[in-house]
C-alpha positions as CSV (number, residue, x, y, z in Angstrom):
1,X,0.0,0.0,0.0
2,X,1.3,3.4,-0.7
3,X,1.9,6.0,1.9
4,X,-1.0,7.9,1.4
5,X,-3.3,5.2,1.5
6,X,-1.9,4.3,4.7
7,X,-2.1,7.7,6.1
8,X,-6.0,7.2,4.5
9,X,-6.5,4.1,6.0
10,X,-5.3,5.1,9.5
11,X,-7.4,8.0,9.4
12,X,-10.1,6.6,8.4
13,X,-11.1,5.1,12.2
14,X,-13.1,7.3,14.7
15,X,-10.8,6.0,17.5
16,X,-7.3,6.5,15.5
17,X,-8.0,10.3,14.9
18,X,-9.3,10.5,18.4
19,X,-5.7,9.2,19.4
20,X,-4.6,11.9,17.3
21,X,-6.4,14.7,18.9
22,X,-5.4,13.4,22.1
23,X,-1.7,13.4,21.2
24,X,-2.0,16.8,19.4
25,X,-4.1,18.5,22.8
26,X,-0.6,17.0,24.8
27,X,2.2,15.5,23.0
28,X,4.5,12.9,23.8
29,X,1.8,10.6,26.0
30,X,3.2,7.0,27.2
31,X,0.6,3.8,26.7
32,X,-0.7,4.0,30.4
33,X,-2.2,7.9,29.8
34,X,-3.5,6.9,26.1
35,X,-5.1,4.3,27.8
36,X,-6.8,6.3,30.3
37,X,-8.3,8.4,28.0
38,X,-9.7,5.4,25.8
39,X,-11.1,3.7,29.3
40,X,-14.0,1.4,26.6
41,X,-10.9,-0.1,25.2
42,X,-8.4,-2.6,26.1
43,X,-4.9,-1.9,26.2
44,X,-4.5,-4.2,23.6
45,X,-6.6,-2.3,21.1
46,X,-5.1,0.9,21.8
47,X,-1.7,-1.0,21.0
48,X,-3.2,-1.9,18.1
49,X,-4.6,1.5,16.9
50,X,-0.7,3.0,17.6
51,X,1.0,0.7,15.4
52,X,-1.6,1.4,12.4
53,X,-0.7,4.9,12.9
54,X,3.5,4.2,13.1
55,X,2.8,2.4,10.2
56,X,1.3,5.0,8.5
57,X,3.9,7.7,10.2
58,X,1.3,9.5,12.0
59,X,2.8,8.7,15.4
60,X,6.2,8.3,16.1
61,X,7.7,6.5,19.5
62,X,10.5,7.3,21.4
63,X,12.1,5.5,24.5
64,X,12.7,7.8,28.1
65,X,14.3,5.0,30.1
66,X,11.7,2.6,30.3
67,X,9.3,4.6,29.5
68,X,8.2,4.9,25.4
69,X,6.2,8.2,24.7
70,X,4.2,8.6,22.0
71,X,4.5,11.7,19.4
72,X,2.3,13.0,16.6
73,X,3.7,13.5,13.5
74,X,1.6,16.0,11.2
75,X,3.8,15.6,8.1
76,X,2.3,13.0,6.4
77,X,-1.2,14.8,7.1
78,X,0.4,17.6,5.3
79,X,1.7,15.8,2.6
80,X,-2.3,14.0,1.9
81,X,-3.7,17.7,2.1
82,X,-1.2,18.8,-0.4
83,X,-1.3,15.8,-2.7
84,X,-5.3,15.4,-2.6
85,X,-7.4,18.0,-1.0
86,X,-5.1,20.7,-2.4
87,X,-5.6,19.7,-6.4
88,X,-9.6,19.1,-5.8
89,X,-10.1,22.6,-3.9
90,X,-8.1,24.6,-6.2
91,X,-10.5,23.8,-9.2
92,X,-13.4,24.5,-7.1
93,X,-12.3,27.4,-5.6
94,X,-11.0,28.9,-8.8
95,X,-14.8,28.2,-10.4
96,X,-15.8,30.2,-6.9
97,X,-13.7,33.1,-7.7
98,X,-14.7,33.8,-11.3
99,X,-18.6,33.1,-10.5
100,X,-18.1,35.8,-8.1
101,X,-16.0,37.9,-10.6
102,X,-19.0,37.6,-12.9
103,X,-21.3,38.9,-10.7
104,X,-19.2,41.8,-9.7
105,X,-19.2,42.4,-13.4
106,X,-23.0,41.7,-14.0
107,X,-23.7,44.1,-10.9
108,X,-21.4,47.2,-12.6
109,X,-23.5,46.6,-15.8
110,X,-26.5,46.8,-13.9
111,X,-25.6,49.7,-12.2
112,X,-24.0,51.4,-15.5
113,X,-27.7,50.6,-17.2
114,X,-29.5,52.2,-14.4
115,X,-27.6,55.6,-14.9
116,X,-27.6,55.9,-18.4
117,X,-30.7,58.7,-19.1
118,X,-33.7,56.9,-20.8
């Protein structure tokens, strides 16, 4: 699978990006407070929803001692956003731009109209 349908796939779960969002409110959590903050969930299964997002580079782990803390990693977020959502909204968003160019230009022809003598 390429990266960015890892990054996708990851994503794609309610309880990954909510590991996210708990990692980007504090980063550099270990298991034990991940786990507290997911108390309807094993510790098994928030194992399991961390390595989906290492594979996918959205988390990265690094060892204090004993102690492994997790990190969010927004790069490969970026790099989606830039590859995908980037090249669909810019066509949009340029079709927004000259619908409202054209109505600034229908308006002055209105208004140009309206002050002409009859």
């Amino acid at each position: 699978m390429d990266k960015g349908g890892e990054v996708f796939r990851a994503l794609a779960d309610p309880t990954r990006r909510a590991l996210l969002d708990s990692l980007f409110s504090r980063d550099g959590q270990t298991l034990h407070e991940l786990c507290e903050r997911f108390p309807e969930m094993t510790r098994f299964g928030v194992m399991k929803h961390l390595s989906v997002l290492a594979e996918a580079n959205l988390v990265v782990t690094a060892r204090q001692g004993r102690t492994k803390r997790h990190y969010l990693n927004p790069v490969p977020i970026e790099q989606v956003a830039n590859r995908w959502i980037s090249k669909y909204a810019a066509r949009f968003t340029s079709a927004l731009v000259a619908l409202d160019e054209q109505g600034v230009a229908d308006q002055e022809t209105e208004t140009s109209r309206k002050a002409e003598p009859a």
